[in-house]
N, C-alpha and C positions, 0 to 999 in steps of 0.2 A: 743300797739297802732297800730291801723291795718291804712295805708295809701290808699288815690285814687286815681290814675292819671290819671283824666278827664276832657277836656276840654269842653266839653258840660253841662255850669252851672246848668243848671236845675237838669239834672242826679245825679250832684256832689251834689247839698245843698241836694237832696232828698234821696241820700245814708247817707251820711254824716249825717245828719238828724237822720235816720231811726235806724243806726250802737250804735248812742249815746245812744237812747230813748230804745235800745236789751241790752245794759250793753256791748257794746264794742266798747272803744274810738276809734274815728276815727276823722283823717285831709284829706279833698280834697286839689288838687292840679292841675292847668289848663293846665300846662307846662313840660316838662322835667326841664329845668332849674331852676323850683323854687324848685323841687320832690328831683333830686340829691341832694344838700346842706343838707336840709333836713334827709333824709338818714341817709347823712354821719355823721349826729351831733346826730341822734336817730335811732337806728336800731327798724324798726316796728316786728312786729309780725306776720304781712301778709300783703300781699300788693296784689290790684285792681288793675287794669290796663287796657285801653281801649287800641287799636291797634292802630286805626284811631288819629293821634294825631299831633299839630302844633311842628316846629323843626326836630323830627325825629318821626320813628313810634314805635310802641310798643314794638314791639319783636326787636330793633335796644335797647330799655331801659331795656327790661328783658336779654340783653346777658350781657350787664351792670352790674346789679344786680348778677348772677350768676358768675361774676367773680370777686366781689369785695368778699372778705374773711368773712365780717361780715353778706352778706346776700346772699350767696350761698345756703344757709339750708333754709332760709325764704320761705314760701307757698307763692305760688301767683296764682293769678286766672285773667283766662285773660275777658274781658268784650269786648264784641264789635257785631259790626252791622254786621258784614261778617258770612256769613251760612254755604259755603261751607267746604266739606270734605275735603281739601284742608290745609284750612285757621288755622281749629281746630288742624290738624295734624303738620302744621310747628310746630303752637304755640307750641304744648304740644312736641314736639321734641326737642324746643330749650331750654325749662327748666319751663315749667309750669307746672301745677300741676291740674288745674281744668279749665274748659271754660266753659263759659256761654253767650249763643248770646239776643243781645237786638232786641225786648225788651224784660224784665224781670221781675218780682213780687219781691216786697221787701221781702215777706215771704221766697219764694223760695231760693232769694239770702241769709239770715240770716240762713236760715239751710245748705245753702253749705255752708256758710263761718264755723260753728260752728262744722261739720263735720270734716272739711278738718284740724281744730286747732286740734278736738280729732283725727287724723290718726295719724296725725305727732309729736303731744304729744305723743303718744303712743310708735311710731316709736323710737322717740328720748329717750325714757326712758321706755323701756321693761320690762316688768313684770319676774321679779325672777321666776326662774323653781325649785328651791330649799329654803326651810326654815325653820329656826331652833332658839331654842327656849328653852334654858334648855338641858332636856335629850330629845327634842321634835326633830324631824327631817320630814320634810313633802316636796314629793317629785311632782310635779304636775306633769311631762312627766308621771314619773311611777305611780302613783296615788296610792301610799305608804305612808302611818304611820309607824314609829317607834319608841319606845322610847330606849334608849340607844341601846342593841341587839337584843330585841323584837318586831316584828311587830303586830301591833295594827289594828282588821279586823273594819272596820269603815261601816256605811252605805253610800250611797251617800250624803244622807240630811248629816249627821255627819263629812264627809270628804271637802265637801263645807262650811260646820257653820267653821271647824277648821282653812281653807283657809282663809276663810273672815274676822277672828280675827287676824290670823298672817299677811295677807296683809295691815291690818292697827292697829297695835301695835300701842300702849298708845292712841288711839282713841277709845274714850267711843261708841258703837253702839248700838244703842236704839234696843228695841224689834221689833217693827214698820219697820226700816233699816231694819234689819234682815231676818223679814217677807217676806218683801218686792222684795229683790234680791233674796232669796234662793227658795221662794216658789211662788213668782210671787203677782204682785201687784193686780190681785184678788181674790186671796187666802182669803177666808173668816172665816176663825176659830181663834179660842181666842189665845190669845199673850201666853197662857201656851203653848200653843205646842213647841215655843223657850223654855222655861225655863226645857222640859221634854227632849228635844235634849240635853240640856247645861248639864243638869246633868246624862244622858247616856253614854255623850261624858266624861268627865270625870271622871267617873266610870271605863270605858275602858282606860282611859290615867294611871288610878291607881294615885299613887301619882304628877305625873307628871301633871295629871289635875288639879292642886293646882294653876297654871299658869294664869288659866282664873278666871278672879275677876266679884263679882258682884257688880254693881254700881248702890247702892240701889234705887228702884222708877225708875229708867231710863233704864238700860242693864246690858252689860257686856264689857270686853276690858281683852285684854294681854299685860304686861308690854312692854318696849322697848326689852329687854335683862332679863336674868338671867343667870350667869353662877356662 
């Protein structure tokens, strides 16, 4: 639930509004005092925030927010009328994460706000440098195969198809998926060209490419585990 702390109703219902109708819940809020409670009973997932604000001002609400334990980690992006180099530098000093001055495009705002959820998603749950999988071990720093003692020379396309199945074990990935990340979404050649990698790739794993199943009509996937 991403929150807004705006007391200029117009702005509010038309964010508010616009947040719903992109696929991410949002509540306006005119005041501090109604925002706090709030909060404290639902930790959001990002939080809006204007500066200019009735009771206290913005950045007096996001020191707030960074020192309460539940939404220290929460993204927030500050929203306001003020331009100066000044204004954007407090903000983002005292614990912001993105600013954006009004006025603004709903478009625009909908792609910062969706950005700023994948940094900090990302940030918060890092993608594994290491994976393994049987006698399978795949190394991304060193951009290494091996299977038990054996190093396994891969091609690029081969070593990216292998990554993209172990970073999403027991999920089925269509041909199309595949297609689409590895070779780029206008890549235009027939869906065999996965099915001629899948079984190169495995050819080279030897027995060990027994691992990756095919999921007849649809792709292929690597179990959670084998050991």
């Amino acid at each position: 639930m991403i929150y807004l702390l705006e007391d200029d109703s117009s702005i509010r219902e038309l964010v508010v509004y616009t947040l719903n109708n992109s696929g991410l819940p949002a509540k306006g809020f005119d005041r501090p005092s109604k925002f706090k409670p709030a909060v404290e009973q639902e930790t959001p997932s990002l939080v809006l925030l204007d500066i200019m604000l009735p009771e206290e001002d913005g950045l007096q609400v996001l020191k707030y927010l960074r020192r309460l334990p539940a939404t220290k980690n929460v993204p927030i992006i500050m929203l306001t009328a003020k331009t100066t180099e000044y204004d954007k530098v407090v903000g983002l000093d005292s614990g912001a994460d993105d600013y954006i001055a009004k006025p603004f495009g709903m478009t625009e705002l909908v792609a910062r706000i969706k950005a700023l959820l994948r940094r900090t998603a990302s940030e918060n749950n890092p993608k594994a440098t290491i994976y393994e999988n049987g006698d399978i071990r795949l190394s991304v720093d060193k951009h290494t195969v091996t299977v038990g003692d054996r190093k396994v020379n891969l091609t690029l396309k081969e070593f990216e198809l292998l990554l993209m199945l172990m970073e999403n074990r027991e999920k089925v990935l269509t041909r199309d998926r595949i297609l689409n990340k590895i070779w780029g979404y206008d890549f235009d050649g027939e869906n065999r060209t996965v099915d001629v990698h899948i079984r190169t790739l495995r050819k080279k794993l030897g027995k060990a490419g027994d691992i990756i199943e095919t999921v007849r009509g649809i792709g292929y996937k690597i179990p959670e585990d084998i050991v």
